[in-house]
N, C-alpha and C positions, 0 to 999 in steps of 0.2 A: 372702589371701582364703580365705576356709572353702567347704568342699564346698557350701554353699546356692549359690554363687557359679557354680559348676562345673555344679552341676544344673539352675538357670532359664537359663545362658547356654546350655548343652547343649540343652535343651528348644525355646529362641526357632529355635536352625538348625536344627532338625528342620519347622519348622513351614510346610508347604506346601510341604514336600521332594517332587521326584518325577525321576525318573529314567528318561532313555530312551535304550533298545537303540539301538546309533546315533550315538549323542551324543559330543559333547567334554565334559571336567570337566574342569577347573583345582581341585584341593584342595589346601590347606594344614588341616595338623593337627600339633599342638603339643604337646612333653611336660608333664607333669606338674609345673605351679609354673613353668613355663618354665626348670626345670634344662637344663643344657649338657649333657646324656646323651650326644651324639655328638661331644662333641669329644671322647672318650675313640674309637680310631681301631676297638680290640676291638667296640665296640657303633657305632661307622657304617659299616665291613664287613658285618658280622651284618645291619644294617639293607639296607642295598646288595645282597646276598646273596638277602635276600627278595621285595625291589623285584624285582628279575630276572625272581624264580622265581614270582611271584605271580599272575601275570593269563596263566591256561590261554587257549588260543588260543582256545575259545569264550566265555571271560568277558570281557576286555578284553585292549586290546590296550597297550600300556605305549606313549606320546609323548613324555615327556621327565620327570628326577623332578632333585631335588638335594636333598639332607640339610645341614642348617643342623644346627649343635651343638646346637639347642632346636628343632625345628622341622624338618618335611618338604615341599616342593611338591612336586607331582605331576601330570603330564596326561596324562590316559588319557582313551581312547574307549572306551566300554561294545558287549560286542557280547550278550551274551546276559542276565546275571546284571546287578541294580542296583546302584547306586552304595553305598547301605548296606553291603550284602554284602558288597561288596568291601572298605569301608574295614575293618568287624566284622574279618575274614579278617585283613586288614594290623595292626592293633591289635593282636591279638590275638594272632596267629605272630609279629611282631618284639616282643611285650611278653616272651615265654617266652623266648625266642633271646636277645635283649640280658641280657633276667634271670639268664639261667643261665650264658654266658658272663664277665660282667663281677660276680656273684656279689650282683645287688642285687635287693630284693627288693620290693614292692609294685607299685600302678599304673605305667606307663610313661609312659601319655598321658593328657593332660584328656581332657575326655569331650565329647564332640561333636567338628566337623571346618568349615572354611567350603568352602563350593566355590560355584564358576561356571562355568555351560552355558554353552560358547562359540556363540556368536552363527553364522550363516552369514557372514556380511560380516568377521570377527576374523580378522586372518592370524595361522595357528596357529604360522605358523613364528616369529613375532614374539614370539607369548608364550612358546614354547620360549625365544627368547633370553635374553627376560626371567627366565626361571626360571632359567636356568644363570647367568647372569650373577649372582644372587643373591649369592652368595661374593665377590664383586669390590667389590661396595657395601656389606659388607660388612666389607670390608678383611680379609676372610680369605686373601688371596693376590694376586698382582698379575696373572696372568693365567687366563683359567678353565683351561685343560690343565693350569694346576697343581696344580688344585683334585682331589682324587679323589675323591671322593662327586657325583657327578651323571654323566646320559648323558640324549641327545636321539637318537631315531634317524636324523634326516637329517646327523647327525656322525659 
């Protein structure tokens, strides 16, 4: 696919974007061409690393993330700053970190991101499982505690 591809699908999830302090978001955001970037262990450390250190106590609060070799999920509650923000911020800081460690050079990520406001009635813990579990359906391991790229905080 060519970057026209990258810039009206980028453009469609932005459209009637709105983000609120408060909120749950479930986001998946995907590398560039869907290369396996993080099966290389240097850059889903780095990636891992970030995830961490990224959502200051008054921007969000981090609920569960797992790093797929092509792909990241992620659920965080927004407490001050919006969801753009924050993803621009993650993009961005994990694009230069994995770049500069693993020695490669361009985009990291497609451009745009999907996400969903969790509902009041969605048990978050539920969807935490489901995102950790990710690696399992996967067949990247047979049990999640093997998996090392993901964390939930009720675990």
């Amino acid at each position: 696919m060519d970057d026209r591809h990258y810039r009206f699908h980028g453009e469609n999830l932005r459209k009637g974007r709105y983000s609120q302090p408060g909120a749950m978001y479930l986001v998946t955001t995907v590398t560039r061409g869907r290369r396996p970037v993080f099966a290389d262990h240097i850059a889903a450390r780095a990636c891992a690393r970030l995830l961490h250190s990224l959502p200051g106590a008054a921007v969000a609060e981090n609920l569960a993330w797992v790093i797929m070799p092509d792909h990241v999920h992620y659920l965080l509650c927004l407490r001050t700053a919006d969801l753009a923000a924050v993803m621009r911020r993650f993009k961005s800081q994990s694009a230069k970190s994995v770049n500069a460690l693993t020695y490669r050079t361009g985009p990291l990520w497609q451009k745009g991101y999907h996400d969903h406001a969790l509902r009041a009635e969605e048990d978050i813990k539920q969807v935490a499982r489901y995102i950790i579990a990710n690696p399992l359906r996967a067949r990247l391991c047979n049990r999640v505690g093997d998996y090392p790229y993901w964390f939930a905080a009720w675990l």
